[in-house]
SENU-457749 format. One line per 10 residues: number of its first residue (from 1); their letters; for each residue x, y, z of C-alpha. Coordinates in steps of 0.5 Angstrom, whole numbers. Example, Ala and Ser with C-alpha at 12.3 -4.5 7.8 and 13.67 -1.06 7.14 Angstrom:
2
1> AS> 25/-9/16  27/-2/14
***
This chain:
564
1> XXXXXXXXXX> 373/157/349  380/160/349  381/157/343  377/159/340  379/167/343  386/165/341  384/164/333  380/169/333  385/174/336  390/171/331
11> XXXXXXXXXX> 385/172/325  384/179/328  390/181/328  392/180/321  386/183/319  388/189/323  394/188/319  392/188/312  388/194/314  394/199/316
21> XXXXXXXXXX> 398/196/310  392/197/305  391/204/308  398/206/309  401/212/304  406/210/299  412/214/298  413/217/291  406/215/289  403/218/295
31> XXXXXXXXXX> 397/214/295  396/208/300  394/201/297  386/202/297  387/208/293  391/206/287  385/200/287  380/206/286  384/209/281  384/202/278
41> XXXXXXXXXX> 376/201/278  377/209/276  379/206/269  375/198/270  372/199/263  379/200/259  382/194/256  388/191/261  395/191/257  399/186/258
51> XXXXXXXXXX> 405/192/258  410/194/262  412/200/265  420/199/267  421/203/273  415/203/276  417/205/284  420/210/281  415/214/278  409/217/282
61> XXXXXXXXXX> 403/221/281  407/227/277  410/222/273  403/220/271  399/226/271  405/229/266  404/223/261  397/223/261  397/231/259  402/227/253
71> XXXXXXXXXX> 397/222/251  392/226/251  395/231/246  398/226/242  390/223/241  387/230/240  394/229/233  390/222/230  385/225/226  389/229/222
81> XXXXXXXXXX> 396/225/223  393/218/222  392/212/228  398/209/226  403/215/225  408/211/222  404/211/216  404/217/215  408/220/210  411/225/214
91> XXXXXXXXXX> 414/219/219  422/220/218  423/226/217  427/230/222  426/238/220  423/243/226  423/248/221  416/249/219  417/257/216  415/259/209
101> XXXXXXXXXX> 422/260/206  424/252/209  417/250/206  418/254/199  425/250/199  423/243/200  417/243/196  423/244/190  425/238/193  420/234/193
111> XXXXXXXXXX> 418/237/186  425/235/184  425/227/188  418/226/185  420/228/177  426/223/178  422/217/181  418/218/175  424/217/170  425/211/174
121> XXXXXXXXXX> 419/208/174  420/209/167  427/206/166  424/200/170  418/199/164  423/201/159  429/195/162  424/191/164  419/189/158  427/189/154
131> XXXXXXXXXX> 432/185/159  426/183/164  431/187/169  426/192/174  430/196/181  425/194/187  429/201/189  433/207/190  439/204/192  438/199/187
141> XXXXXXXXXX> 437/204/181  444/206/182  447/199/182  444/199/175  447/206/173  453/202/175  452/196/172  451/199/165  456/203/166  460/197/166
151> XXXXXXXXXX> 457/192/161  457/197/156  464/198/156  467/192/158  471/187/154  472/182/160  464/182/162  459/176/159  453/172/160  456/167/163
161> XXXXXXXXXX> 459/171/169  451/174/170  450/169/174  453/169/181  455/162/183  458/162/176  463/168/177  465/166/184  469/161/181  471/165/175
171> XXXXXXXXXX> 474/170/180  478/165/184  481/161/178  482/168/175  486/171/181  490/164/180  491/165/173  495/173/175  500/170/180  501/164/175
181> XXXXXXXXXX> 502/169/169  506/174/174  511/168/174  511/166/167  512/173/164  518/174/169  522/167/168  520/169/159  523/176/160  529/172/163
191> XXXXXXXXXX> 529/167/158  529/172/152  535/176/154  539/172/151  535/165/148  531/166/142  523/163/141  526/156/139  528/154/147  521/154/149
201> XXXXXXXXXX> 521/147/144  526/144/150  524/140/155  526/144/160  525/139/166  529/134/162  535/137/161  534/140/168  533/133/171  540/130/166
211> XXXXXXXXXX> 545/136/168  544/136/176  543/129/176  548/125/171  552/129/169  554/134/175  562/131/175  567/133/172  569/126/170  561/125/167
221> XXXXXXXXXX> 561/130/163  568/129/159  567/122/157  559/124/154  557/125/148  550/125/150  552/132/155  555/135/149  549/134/145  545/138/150
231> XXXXXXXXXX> 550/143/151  550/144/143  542/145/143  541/150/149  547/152/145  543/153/138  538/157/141  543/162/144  542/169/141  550/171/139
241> XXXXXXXXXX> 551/163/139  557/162/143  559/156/147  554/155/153  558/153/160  554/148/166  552/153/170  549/157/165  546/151/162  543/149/169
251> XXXXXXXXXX> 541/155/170  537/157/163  534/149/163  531/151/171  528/157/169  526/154/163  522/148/166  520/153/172  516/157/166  513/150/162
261> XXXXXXXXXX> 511/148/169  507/154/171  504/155/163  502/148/163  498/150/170  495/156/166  493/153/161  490/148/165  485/153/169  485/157/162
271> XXXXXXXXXX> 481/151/159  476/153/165  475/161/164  476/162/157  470/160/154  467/166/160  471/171/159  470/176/153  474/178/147  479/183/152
281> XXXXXXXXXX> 482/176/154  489/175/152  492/169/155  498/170/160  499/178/156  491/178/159  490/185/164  489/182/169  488/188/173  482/190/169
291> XXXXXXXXXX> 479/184/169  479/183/177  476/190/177  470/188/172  469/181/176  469/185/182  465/191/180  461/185/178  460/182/185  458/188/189
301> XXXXXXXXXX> 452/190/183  450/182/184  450/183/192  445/188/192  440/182/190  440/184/181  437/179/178  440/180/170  434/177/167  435/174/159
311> XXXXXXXXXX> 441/178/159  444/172/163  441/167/157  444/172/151  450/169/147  456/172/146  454/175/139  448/178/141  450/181/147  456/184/144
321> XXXXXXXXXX> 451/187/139  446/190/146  452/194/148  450/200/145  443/199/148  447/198/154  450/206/153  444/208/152  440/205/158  447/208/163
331> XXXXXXXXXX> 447/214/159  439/216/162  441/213/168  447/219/169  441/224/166  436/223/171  441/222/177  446/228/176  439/232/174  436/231/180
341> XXXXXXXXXX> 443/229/184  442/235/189  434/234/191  435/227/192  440/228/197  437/234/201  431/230/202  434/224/203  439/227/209  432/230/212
351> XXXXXXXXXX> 430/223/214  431/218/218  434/213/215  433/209/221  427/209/222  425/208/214  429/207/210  428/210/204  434/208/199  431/201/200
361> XXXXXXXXXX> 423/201/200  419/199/194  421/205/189  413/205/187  412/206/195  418/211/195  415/215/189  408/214/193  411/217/200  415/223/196
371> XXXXXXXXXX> 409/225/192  404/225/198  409/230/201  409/234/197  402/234/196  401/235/204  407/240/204  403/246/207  401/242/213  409/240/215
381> XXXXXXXXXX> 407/245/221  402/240/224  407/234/223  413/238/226  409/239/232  407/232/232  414/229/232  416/235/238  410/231/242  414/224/239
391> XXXXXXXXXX> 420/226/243  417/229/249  414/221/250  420/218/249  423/223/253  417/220/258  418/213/256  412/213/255  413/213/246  413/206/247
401> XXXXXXXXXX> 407/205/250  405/209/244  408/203/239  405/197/243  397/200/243  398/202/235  400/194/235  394/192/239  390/197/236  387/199/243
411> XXXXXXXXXX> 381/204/242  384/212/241  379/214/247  381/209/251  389/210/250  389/214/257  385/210/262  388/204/259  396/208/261  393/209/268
421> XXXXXXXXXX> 390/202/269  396/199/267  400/204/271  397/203/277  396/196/276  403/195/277  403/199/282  399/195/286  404/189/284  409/192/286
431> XXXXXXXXXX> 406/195/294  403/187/294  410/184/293  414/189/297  409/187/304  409/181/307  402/182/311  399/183/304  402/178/300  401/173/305
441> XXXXXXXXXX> 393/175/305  392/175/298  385/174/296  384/167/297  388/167/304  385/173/305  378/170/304  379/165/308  382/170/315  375/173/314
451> XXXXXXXXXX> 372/168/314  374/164/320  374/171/323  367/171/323  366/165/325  369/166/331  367/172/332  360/168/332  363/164/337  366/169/341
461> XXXXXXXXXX> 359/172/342  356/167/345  362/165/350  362/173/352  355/172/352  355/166/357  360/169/361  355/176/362  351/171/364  356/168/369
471> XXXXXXXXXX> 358/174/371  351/177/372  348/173/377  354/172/380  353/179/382  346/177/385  344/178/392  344/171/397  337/171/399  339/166/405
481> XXXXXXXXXX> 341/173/410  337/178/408  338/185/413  332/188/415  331/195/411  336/193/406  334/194/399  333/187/397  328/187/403  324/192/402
491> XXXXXXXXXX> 323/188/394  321/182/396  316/185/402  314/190/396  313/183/392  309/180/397  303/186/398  296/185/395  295/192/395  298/199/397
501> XXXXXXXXXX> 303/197/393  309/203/392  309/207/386  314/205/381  318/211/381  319/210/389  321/203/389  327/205/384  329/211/388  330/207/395
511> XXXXXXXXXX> 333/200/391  335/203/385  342/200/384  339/193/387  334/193/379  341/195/376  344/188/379  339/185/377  337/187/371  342/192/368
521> XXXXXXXXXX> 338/194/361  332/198/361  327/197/355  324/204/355  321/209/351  324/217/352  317/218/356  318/212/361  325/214/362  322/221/365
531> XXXXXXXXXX> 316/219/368  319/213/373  326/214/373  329/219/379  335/224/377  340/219/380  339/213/376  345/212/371  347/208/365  353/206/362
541> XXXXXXXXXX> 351/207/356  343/210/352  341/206/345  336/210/341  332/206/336  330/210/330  333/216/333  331/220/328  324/220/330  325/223/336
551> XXXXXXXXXX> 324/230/338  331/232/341  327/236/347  324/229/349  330/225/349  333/230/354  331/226/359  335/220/356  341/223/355  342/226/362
561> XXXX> 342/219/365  347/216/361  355/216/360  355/215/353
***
């Protein structure tokens, strides 16, 4: 039995517990656990979103009330802004100014963007259906301005270097060719100071080799016919004729085999290159300056993703014959932007590039954006409104919430109550990590504590019952001595007559508190309590059944006998 008083007690304990933490007020929420549970329910037929509020515990019930008052506006904008706002076409702008001047200005604009796009759209036809060449955008519109521009004036520029992987390794070789051509040049300038064309028929590495190695003493070269025939022929191509000593001679034969060496390397790379390069090509004479620049223009056009369609299949011939298509094709590129330069700079500058960037959208989209601007240009207000409303939500961290529902495609009337579930649910996760009691009585174990509550609560009813029991008839009188007069007397005396019995009421008043020993509950009705108790008897405590169908004057008499 004190076992089962032991679990019970244990079990009460945590129960009571769990009740003062369930019921105990959080501070910044200013709710207690029961109550964000109610506010859950509140909101038990909106979806359960797997979002989450950063910072929960330091947001409270304004915090929520704030951002309900924001969602709640931002829905009442759907019909007119869209579900999903970022397809509206108004989504990146970044203007607050709605007046009549300002819209007057950007309808000129946009008049000024949409008459470009539509030159574009046509260029694109016009390239497309010629070259197989398209812009997939605005900034790629551009690339192709910059790329007429340079095919139709340039000499160096072929079919062959339209091809991306075929023009890295032109560019590379090229720029090995222009330092090799840097020495080249320099060594012929030093050799034609004072040697005509016929030394370059000299084997200069030969010579080179024959002067610094045979005949490097005085002696070696006193006695060899063979030396004065080299000297005699470097001599021959002098300009002035005159006699050649051994330390010029050196001198010209390393220069010359310096200059043979590294034209023999040029024209090893040039074999490479020539048949890619255009007509401006010019061996070691070549610009090279030029034609680095016009490769290099040419790699940053293609790293903007052109294709160059049946351009890059064309012969030389024939591509040479396109160039004055090329310069008409520039020249209406030049003319479309320069026309409306200053319109699509303005209206690029009002939109946040970051969020939609409009220089590389697909043109028909761009041209579909910018038109449906200026076709709803008269309801900029509402937008402007709308973006306010934007930032106050950012502001509130509640903008991403926004963007997550959008994904979810969660019910436009469900978009608050779907918040506060969310926001209260989380404050219920939080208060329930931070508590032991509750953690520990989660709804399995908590289940279990009641349970076992109740079950020895049931049993602990019957202890205390047997115990009652006990404890009563300890209380009753040894009947083995009993005293003359005394109230266990008159009872028994009472018990044995026949007749000429004492009435009920004057038997209580002489052994009242013996009935109380003996039978400590009375069953009576309001009637019988009056009628057969005396003033004097008291209860610790009055029980009415169906209280309510008494007359409050009838259960005076009740009332009057007892503590409680």
């Amino acid at each position: 039995a004190q076992k089962v008083v032991e679990d019970k007690l244990r079990a009460q304990k945590q129960l009571d517990e769990y009740a003062v933490e369930l019921h105990k007020v959080r501070e910044t929420i200013n709710k207690s656990l029961y109550e964000l549970y109610e506010e859950i329910s509140a909101c038990r037929k909106a979806p359960s979103l797997d979002f989450v509020i950063k910072e929960i515990k330091s947001k409270g019930e304004e915090y929520v009330k704030d951002a309900e008052i924001l969602l709640s506006r931002y829905t009442e904008y759907l019909p007119s802004i869209g579900y999903d706002y970022h397809k509206n076409v108004w989504y990146g702008y970044m203007g607050k100014d709605a007046s009549f001047e300002r819209v007057s200005k950007l309808k000129v604009q946009l008049k000024g963007v949409v008459s470009l796009c539509e030159n574009l759209l046509d260029l694109n036809q016009t390239i497309g259906k010629k070259y197989g060449i398209t812009a997939k955008n605005l900034c790629q519109a551009h690339v192709l301005k910059d790329f007429f521009s340079l095919v139709k004036d340039s000499e160096f520029i072929t079919p062959s270097m339209l091809n991306h992987g075929a023009l890295l390794n032109i560019v590379k070789i090229v720029k090995t060719m222009k330092d090799l051509a840097s020495e080249i040049l320099a060594k012929k300038r030093v050799l034609e100071q004072n040697f005509d064309q016929e030394i370059y028929k000299i084997n200069g590495q030969n010579f080179y080799k024959k002067l610094t190695r045979l005949y490097d003493t005085f002696f070696s070269k006193l006695f060899s016919g063979e030396y004065r025939e080299i000297i005699k022929e470097i001599r021959f191509c002098k300009k002035d004729g005159r006699r050649v000593n051994y330390k010029l001679a050196v001198s010209v034969m390393d220069a010359l085999q310096i200059y043979q060496s590294k034209l023999k390397e040029f024209n090893t790379l040039e074999c490479k290159v020539k048949n890619k390069i255009g007509g401006a090509y010019d061996g070691v004479n070549t610009d090279f300056i030029k034609l680095i620049n016009d490769i290099e223009e040419l790699l940053k056009i293609q790293s903007q993703g052109i294709t160059f369609g049946s351009l890059a299949t064309l012969n030389i011939q024939d591509y040479t014959a396109n160039r004055a298509e090329f310069a008409k094709i520039y020249h209406n590129y030049e003319t479309a932007f320069t026309q409306f330069e200053q319109d699509e700079e303005q209206i690029l500058a009002q939109f946040d590039l970051a969020k939609k960037d409009l220089k590389t959208i697909d043109l028909e989209r761009f041209y579909n954006k910018i038109k449906g601007c200026l076709e709803s240009v008269d309801n900029l207000d509402n937008w402007c409104e709308f973006a306010k409303l934007v930032e106050q939500l950012d502001q509130m961290e509640v903008l991403s919430f926004v963007e997550f529902i959008i994904k979810q495609n969660v019910s436009a009337k469900q978009i608050v109550s779907s918040y506060k579930k969310a926001f209260y649910s989380q404050w219920v996760d939080a208060v329930l990590h931070e508590s032991k009691n509750l953690i520990s009585l989660s709804r399995i174990p908590h289940d279990e504590t009641v349970k076992l509550f109740k079950i020895k609560d049931q049993l602990n009813f019957e202890i205390n019952k047997a115990k009652i029991k006990a404890e009563l008839s300890a209380q009753r009188p040894n009947l083995d001595m009993v005293a003359q007069g005394s109230a266990i007397a008159i009872l028994l005396r009472e018990s044995e007559k026949k007749r000429k019995q004492k009435g009920i009421r004057l038997l209580l008043e002489e052994i009242g508190e013996l009935v109380q020993t003996l039978k400590p509950c009375f069953l009576m009705s309001p009637l019988s309590v009056s009628t057969f108790l005396s003033p004097n008897m008291k209860f610790d405590v009055v029980i009415f059944d169906e209280a309510s169908q008494i007359f409050p004057q009838d259960a005076i008499g009740a009332i009057y006998r007892g503590k409680q």
